[in-house]
N, C-alpha and C positions, 0 to 999 in steps of 0.2 A: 252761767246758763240763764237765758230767760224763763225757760219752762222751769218745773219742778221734777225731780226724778217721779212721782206720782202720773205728771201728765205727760212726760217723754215715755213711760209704762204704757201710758194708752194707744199714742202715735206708733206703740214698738207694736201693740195686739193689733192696728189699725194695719200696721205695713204685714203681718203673717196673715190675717184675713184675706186682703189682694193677693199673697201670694199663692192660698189655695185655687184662686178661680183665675186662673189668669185666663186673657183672650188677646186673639192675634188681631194683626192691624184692618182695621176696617167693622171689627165685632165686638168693640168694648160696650157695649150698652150696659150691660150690668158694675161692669166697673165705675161706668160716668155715673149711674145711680149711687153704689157705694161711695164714691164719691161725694157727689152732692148731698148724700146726705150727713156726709161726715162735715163736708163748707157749712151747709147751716147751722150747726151747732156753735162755729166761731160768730157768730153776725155780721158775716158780710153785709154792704150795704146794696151787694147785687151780685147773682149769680144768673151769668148766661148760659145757656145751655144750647147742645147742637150746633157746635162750632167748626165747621170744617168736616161735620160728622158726626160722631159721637164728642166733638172735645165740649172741654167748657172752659170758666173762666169766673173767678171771685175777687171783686172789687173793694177795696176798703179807702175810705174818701179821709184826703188831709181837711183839717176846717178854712186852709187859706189854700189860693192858686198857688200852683204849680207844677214841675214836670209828671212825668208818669212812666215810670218804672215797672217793668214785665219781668216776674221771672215764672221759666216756663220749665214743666213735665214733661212725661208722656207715658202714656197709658195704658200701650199694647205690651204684649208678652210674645213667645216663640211658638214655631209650630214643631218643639222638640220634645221628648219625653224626659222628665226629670228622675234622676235616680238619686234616691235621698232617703233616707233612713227619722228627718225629720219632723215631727207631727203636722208641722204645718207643710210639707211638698204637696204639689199639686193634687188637686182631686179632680184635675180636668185631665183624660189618658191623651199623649201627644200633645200635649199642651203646657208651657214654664216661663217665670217669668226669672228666666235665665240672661237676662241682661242688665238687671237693677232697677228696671223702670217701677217696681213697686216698692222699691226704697226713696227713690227719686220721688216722686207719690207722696210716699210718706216724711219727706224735708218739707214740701210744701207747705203740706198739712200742720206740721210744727209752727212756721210762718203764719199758718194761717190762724192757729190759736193764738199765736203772741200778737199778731196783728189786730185780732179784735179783741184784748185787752187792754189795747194802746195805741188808738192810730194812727196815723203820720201826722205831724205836723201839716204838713202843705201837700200840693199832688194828689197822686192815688198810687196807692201799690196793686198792681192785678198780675194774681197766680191763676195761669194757664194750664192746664191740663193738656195735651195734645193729644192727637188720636194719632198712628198709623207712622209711628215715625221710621218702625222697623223696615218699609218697603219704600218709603223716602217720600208719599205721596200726602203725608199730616200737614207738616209745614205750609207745602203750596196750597192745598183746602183751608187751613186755617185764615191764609192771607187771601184769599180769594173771598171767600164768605163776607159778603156786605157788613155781618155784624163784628166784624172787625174793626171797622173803621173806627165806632164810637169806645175803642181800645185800643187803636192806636199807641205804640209807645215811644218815648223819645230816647229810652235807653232796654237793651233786651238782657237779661242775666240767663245763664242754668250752668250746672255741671251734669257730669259724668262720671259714676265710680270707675275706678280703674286697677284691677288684679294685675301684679307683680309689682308697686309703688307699697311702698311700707305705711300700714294702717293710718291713714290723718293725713300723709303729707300732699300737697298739694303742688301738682304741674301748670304751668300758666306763662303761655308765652304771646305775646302781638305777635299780630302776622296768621299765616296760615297754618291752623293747629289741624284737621280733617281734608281727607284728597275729595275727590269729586268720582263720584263712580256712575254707572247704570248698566243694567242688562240688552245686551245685544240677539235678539231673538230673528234668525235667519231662517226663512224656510224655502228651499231648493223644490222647484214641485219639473217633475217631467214626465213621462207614459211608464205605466207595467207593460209587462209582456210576459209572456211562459219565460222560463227560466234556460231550458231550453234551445229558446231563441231571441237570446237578449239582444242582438241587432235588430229587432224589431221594434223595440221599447226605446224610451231616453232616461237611460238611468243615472242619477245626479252623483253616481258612488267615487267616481274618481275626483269632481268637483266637490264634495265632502275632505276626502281625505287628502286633499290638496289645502285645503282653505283651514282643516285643525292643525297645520302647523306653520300657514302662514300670516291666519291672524294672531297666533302666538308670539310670531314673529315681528308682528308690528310694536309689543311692549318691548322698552330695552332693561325695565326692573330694577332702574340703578339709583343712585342716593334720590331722597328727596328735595329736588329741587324744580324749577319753574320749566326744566324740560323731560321729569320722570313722566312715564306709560308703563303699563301695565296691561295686558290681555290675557285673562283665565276663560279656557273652555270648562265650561261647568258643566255640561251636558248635548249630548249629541244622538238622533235615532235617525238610523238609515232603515227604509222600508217597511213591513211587514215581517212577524216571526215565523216565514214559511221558507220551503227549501223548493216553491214550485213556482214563485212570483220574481221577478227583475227587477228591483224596486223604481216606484217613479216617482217617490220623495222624501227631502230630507229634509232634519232640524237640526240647527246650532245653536247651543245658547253660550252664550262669553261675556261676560263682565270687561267690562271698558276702565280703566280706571287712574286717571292721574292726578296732579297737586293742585291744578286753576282751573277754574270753566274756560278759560283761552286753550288750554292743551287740550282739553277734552274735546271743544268744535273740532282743532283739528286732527285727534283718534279719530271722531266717528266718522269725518270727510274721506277718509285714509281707510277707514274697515269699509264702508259702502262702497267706495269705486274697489276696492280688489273684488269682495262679495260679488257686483255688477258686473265684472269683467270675467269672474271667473263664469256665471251666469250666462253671460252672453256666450263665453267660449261652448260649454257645452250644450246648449241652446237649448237652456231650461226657465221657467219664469222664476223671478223670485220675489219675495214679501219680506222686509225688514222693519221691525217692531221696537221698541222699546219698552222697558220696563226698570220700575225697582228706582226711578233716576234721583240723582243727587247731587246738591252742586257743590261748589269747594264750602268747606266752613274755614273762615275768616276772622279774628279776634280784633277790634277795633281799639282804636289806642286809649280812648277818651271811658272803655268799658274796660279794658285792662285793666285803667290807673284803677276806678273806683273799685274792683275787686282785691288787687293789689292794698289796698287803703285797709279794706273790710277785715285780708286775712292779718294784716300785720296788726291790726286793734283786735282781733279775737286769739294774736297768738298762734297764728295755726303756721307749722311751717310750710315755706316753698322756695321754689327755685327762682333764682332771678331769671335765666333760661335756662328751660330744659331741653336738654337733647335728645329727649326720647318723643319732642313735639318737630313737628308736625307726625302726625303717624297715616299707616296706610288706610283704616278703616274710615267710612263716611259715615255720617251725621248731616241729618237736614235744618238741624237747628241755623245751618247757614244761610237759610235764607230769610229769618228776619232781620240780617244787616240791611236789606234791601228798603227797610222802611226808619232803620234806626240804628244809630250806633249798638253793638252786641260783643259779646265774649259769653265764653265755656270754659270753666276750668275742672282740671280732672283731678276726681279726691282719691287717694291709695286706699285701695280693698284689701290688700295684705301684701306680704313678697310672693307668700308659699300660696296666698289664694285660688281656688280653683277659676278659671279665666273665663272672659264671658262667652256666654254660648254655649260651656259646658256643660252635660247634663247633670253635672253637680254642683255647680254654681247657686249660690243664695247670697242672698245682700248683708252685709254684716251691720245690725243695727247699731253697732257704734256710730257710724256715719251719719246717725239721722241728728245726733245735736252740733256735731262738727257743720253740717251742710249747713242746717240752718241755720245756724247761729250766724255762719259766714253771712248769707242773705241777710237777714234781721240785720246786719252791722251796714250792709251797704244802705239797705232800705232806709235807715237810721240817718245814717250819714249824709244819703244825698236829700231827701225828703224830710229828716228832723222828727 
């Protein structure tokens, strides 16, 4: 290990800290402060701050040119209630960071003290913080935000814990490891009228209960390959809760969700002309929105090999393929392939682990010197 069991004790009180106060996507301020105040302690040679949001970002400079290597976090937590019997469970009510991101946090942070005991030879190493990754909107702000540029990377790293993968071992395959999903928000709008005299009104209830089981219809759910779909209605309200109104509007929400951003153009092509026609048929307006969106995540080959490199010099086991990758949940960590080669590999939370999202879920601070260490080896590796 590069740390010492003394300072992986700190980064372990560091990661239960975050886990009390967790905050959902878009409200981490207090986190990016715990944060940053935990990066200045390492000397970075620069911490940006307000990156896409709340994110940041800590720089550690090689003494000679060359590349520059990102590996990145994220910040936010769930809008779930944790049920936990442990001292540190949340002390925010409806609020958990029931998905690992403050274990993730806290690998960094271990990087981040070995990095300023030892800088890179060449390059620069910069650890990311992300804001907002739970509703897929971090990544794009992050890469949007002007002060990205002057962090730019030419290679991007992170993982992802992962429950039911036995403690340590590691999944990691090229190609597409995450589908591409986003929230489809439909709203049916047409006249009330007394209930009485619902031929008076235009009530959107038969183009409702038409369209939940033929936008379901449009997913065919079957293996994962370059032509799965997938359509969940997550939520649906027809009218007002009276027994005297006709309703004269509805909402759909569906989750969209396949393996490429090519399949995905054509779901949403595919749900807006039936949504439209069913529209037009009962000759009601309608509004279609988006939300939550995310694109395929992607593992590039040139970011495989160097992780691949990292886990076999730290010992850590994994699969040459695994067939439990690609899987159905997204991650927007995809999209900074768009400015640099990128990979995610996912570290085993346990067999018997409670899974993410649970409200009994906690990050199991083993992970925190298996992750980083991985990092520390690539950083090493490529940068010296």
């Amino acid at each position: 290990m590069f740390l010492t069991d003394e300072e992986f004790s700190v980064i372990k009180a560091f990661r239960r800290e975050l886990h009390r106060h967790p905050e959902i996507s878009g409200k981490e301020a207090q986190t990016a402060l715990r944060v940053e105040e935990a990066l200045g302690l390492t000397g970075p040679d620069g911490i940006v701050t307000g990156i896409g949001g709340h994110g940041l970002a800590a720089v550690f400079e090689g003494t000679e040119p060359g590349p520059t290597v990102l590996i990145r976090a994220e910040l936010d937590g769930l809008p779930i209630e944790e049920i936990s019997d442990a001292a540190h469970r949340s002390a925010i009510p409806g609020r958990g960071h029931l998905c690992g991101h403050d274990g993730h946090m806290a690998i960094l942070m271990a990087v981040a003290k070995g990095l300023g005991q030892m800088r890179p030879a060449r390059g620069r190493a910069i650890l990311m913080f992300q804001p907002a990754e739970e509703n897929g909107a971090g990544a794009a702000a992050v890469l949007a935000d002007p002060k990205f540029a002057a962090l730019t990377p030419d290679l991007s790293l992170s993982l992802h814990n992962f429950p039911g993968v036995r403690l340590g071992h590691v999944l990691l395959n090229e190609g597409p490891v995450n589908c591409a999903s986003r929230g489809m928000k439909i709203v049916l709008k047409g006249k009330t009228s007394h209930a009485s005299y619902p031929e008076q009104g235009i009530a959107p209830t038969f183009a409702m209960a038409r369209l939940l089981g033929d936008l379901t219809s449009l997913g065919n759910n079957g293996p994962l390959g370059p032509d799965y779909s997938l359509v969940t209605v997550t939520h649906a309200r027809l009218g007002e809760p009276a027994f005297g109104i006709s309703p004269g509007e509805a909402q759909i929400w569906a989750t969209l969700r396949t393996l490429t951003d090519e399949a995905m153009t054509a779901l949403v092509s595919r749900a807006e002309e039936l949504v439209r026609t069913e529209a037009d048929t009962g000759h009601l307006q309608v509004e279609i929105s988006y939300e939550d969106v995310f694109h395929q995540c992607y593992n590039s080959a040139e970011a495989v090999a160097e992780l691949r490199r990292a886990l076999d010099d730290e010992g850590v086991s994994h699969d040459a393929t695994s067939r439990m990758l690609p899987m159905k949940a997204s991650e927007d960590f995809g999209l900074f392939r768009t400015v640099a080669p990128a990979a995610m590999f996912f570290l085993g939370a346990g067999e018997g682990h409670p899974r993410l999202h649970n409200p009994d879920y906690d990050f199991p601070d083993e992970l925190i010197a298996i992750g980083s260490g991985v990092f520390m080896r690539a950083i090493r590796n490529i940068l010296g």
